[in-house]
N, C-alpha and C positions, 0 to 999 in steps of 0.2 A: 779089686780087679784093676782098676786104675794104676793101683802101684805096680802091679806086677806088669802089665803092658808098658809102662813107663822105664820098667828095668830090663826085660826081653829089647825095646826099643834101643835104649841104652849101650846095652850088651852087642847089639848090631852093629849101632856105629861105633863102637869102641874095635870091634873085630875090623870094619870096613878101613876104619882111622889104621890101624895096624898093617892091614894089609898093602897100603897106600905105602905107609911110610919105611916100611919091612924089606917091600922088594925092593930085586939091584936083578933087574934083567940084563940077557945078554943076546947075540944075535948073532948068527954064521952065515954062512952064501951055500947055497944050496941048488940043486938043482931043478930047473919049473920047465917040464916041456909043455905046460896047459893042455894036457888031452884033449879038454872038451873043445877047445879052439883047434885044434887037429884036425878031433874030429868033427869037423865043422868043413875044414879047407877040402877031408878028403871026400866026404860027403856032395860037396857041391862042384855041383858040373860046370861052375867057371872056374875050378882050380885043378881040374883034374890031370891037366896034364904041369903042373908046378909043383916043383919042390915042396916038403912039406917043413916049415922052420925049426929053424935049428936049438934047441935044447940049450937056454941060457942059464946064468947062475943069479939069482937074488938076495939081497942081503935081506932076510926075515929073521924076525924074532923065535925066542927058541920058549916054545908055549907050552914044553912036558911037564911042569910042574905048578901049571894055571887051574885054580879050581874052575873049571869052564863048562858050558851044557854041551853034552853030547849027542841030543837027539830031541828032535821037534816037540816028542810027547810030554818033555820038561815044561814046556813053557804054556801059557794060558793065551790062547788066538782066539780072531775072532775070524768069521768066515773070509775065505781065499778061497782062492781058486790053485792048483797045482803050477808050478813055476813052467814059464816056457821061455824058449829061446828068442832074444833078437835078431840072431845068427851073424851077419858080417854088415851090421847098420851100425850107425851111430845115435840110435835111435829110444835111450836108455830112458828118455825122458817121459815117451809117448806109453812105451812097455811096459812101466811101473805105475805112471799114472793111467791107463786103462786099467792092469789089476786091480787101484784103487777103486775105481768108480763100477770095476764089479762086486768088489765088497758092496760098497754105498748101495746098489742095487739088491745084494742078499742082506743088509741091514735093514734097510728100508722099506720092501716091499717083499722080501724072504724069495725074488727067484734068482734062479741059477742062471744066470746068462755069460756066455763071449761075447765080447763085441771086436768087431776092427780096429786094430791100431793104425796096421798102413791106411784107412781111409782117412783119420786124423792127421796122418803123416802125409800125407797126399797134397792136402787141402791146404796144411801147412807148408809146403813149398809153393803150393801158389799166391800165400800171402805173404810169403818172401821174396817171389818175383817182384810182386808189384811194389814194395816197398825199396825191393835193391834199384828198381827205376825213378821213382820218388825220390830215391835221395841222390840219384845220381851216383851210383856202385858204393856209399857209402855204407850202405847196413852187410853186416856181415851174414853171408849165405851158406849154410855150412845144413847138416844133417843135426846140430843138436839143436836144444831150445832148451824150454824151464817147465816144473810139474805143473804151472797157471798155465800154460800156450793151450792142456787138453781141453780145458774148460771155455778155453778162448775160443777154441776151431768150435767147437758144439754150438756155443751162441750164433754161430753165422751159418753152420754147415750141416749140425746134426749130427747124429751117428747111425752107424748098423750093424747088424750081430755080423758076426767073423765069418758064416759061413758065408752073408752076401758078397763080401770082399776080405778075399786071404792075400792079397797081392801077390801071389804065388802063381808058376807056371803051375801045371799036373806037372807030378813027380820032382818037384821040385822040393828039395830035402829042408833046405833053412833059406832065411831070407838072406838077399844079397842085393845091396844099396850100392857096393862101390863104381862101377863102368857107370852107373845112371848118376849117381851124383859129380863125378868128374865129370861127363855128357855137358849135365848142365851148368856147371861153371866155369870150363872151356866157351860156353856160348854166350855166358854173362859177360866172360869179360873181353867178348870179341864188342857185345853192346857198349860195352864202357868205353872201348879203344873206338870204336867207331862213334861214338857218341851219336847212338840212335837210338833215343828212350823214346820209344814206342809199347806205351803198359798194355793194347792191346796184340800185338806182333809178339811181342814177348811173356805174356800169360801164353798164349795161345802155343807159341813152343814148346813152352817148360810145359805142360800139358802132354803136348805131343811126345815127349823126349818118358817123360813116366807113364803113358798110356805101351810105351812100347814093353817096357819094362815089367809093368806092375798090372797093366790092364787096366781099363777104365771103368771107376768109381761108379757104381748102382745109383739111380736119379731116383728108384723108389724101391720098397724089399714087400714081401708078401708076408703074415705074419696070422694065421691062424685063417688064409683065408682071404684076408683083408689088405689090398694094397694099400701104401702108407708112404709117403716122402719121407728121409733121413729125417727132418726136424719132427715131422710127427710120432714117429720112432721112441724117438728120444722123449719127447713129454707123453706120450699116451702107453707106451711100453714098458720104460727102462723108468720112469719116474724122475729121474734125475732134473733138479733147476741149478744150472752152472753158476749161477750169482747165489747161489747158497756155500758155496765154499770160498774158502780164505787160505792167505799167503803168509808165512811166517817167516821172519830173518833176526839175526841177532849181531848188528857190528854198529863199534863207537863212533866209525865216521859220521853217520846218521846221526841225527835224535830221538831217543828212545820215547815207543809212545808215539811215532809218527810214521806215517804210511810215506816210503823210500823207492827210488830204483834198486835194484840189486845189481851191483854195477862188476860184469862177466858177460863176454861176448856172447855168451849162447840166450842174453837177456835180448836176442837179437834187437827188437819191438821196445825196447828201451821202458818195460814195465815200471809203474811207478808204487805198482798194487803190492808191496809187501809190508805187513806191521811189524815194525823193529821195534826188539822189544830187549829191555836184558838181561842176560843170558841166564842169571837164575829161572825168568818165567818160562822162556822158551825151553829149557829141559823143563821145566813142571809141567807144562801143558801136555809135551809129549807123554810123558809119565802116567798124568792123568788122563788124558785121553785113549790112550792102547788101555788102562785099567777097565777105561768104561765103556769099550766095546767098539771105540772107533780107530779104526786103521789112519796110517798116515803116508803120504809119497813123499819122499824125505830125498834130497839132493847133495852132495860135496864131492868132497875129496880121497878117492880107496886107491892110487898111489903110495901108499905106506907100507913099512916093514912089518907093522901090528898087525896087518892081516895075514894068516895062515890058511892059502887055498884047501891044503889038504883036510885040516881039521875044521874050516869055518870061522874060524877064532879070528875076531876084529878087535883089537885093545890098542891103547898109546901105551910102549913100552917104558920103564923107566931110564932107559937111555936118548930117549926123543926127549920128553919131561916127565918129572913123578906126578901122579893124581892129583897131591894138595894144592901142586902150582899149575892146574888148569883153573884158567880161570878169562876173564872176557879180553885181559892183555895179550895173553898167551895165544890167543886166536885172532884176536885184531891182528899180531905183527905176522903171523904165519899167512892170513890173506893178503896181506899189502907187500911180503916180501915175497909173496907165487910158491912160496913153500904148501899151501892150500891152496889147492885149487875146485872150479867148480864141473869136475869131470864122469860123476855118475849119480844115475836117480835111480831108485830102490823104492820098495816096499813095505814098510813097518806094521809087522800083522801081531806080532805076539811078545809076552814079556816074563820073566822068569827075576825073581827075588833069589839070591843068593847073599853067605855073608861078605861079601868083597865085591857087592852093590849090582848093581842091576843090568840084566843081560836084554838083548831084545833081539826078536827075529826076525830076520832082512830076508823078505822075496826078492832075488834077481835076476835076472832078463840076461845079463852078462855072463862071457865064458866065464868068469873065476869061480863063480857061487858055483857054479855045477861040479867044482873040482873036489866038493864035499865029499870025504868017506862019507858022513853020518846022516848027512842030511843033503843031494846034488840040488842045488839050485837055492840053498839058503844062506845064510852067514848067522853065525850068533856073536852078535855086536855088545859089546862092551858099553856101558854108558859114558864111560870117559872119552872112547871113540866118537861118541856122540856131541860131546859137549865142547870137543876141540876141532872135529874133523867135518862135520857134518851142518853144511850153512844153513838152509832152507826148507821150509816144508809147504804142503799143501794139507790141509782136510776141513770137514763138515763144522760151519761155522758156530752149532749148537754145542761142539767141544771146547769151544773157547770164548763162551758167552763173559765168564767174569771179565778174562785178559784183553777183549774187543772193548769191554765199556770203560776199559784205565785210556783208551786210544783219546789223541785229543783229532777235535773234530777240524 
């Protein structure tokens, strides 16, 4: 039995090695009107009387002869929830890692829960007010952040089911962040030019400025009955402890084996909490982890030609680099030369063996994933995708019990 699992094994990489070394991809411009971003614009009542964008051409890869998955029920998941929209936020980070921690919730305690992502996101810009006065307008105040900020906001704020807080008018189709985020940093940097860092005057705006918008955040939620504060919520309902999950990265400037910044603006808080590790283990953990039942909120770079909105299809083509030469160089110089960047967070639910290596299923919040014939709202990610394109993770710290204790202290 041995022999023969040792020769099927074999036989794989020797298929995978082939197919690595075999292709010679090629790539045309095509035509991308992004529908689902469409219909997003034509859907919502602050676009309705604006043009609707114009129909550009993208230079993508040409993926008709990629052995690739074509449908969710290929791959082996572990509980999700159905993908939903961000709609017109920059808010990729909060969307993904909530999906996550509703997994964590149906792993851990087996219920089905939503929870609010705008009250995370909420709470999250008032810890960016006070900080962009702190530094004196030096921290960057933007809509995005990192998949550790969701864990961050709970330790201080708590969370609550989506129905307490959708940040949504009634009848309000998708969410829509832009007028209220301009709002507030037209008024930040009137603070800055005037130099009146007032952290109470100015929470208390940025407050006011998304109370108009979004509506104001629930102080407590009813929940079989039982009033309960956001933080009580969150330990007595959802089970969740935020210091049970861990930060994953993989780049040379660091040293490997040592807890780093991830050094990307949207690190707004200048986190130091990531284990840099290299890059062999950080694919292994993934790998092993989705095997064993835990999900991951995974962060980079989906600006590439490899991904194919129409089919889902995420791979590094052999004209960007071939498979064999990804490796931790290949990704060091693609970060430090901005050709990677750190521009969306996803959801890593499922995973599919193939012979030309391993596929994985991306939840996403963003209009591209929903451009899916096969599957709207998914990507089926390549591992090579992963392993050059794909900087950061988050999940439950019992998935990466061995690669925690190589950590020096």
């Amino acid at each position: 039995m041995k022999n023969l699992t040792g020769l099927l094994l074999s036989s794989l990489l020797i298929s995978a090695s082939a197919f690595a070394q075999d292709r010679k991809d090629k790539a045309s411009f095509i035509s991308y009107p992004n529908e689902y971003y469409q219909q997003i614009l034509k859907a919502d009542e602050a676009f309705k009387n604006k043009p609707a964008p114009e129909t550009h051409q993208v230079f993508k890869m040409d993926v008709s002869s990629i052995d690739a998955p074509k449908s969710i029920t290929e791959f082996k998941t572990c509980q999700a929830g159905k993908p939903v929209s961000q709609g017109e936020t920059g808010t990729c980070w909060c969307f993904s890692t909530t999906s996550f921690f509703e997994s964590e919730i149906a792993r851990i305690s087996k219920k089905q829960i939503r929870l609010s992502e705008i009250y995370t996101v909420y709470w999250q810009y008032v810890e960016k007010a006070k900080a962009f006065v702190e530094s004196r307008g030096k921290t960057n105040f933007d809509d995005g952040s990192e998949t550790n900020a969701v864990a961050g906001m709970m330790k201080l704020y708590g969370i609550v089911p989506l129905e307490a807080y959708t940040g949504m008018k009634p009848g309000q189709p998708y969410h829509d962040h832009l007028k209220m985020v301009e709002e507030m940093k037209a008024y930040l940097n009137g603070i800055k030019a005037l130099n009146n860092w007032n952290t109470t005057e100015v929470v208390s705006t940025i407050k006011d400025i998304m109370n108009h918008y979004l509506g104001e955040p629930p102080t407590t939620v009813t929940v079989d009955g039982k009033t309960m504060t956001p933080m009580q919520y969150l330990t007595d309902v959802t089970k969740l402890v935020p210091d049970d999950y861990v930060n994953f990265m993989s780049l040379m400037e660091k040293p490997y084996f040592t807890k780093a910044e991830y050094t990307v603006p949207d690190n707004w808080w200048h986190s130091s909490d990531f284990n840099n590790v290299p890059l062999d283990d950080f694919m292994n953990l993934i790998k092993s982890a989705i095997k064993n039942g835990y999900s991951i909120a995974i962060g980079g770079d989906v600006s590439e030609s490899g991904m194919n909105p129409k089919t889902g299809i995420a791979m590094i083509p052999t004209y960007d680099i071939p498979s064999k030469y990804i490796d931790e160089n290949a990704r060091e110089l693609r970060f430090l030369n901005g050709s990677t960047t750190d521009d969306h967070a996803m959801h890593l639910v499922g995973y599919e063996e193939k012979t030309n290596g391993t596929w994985f299923l991306i939840k996403d919040s963003g209009s591209g994933g929903q451009n899916n014939q096969y599957a709207p709202g998914y990507w089926f990610m390549h591992e090579d995708f992963i392993k050059l394109k794909m900087m950061s993770f988050t999940l439950h710290k019992d998935a990466a019990k061995d690669l925690l204790a190589k950590m020096k202290k």
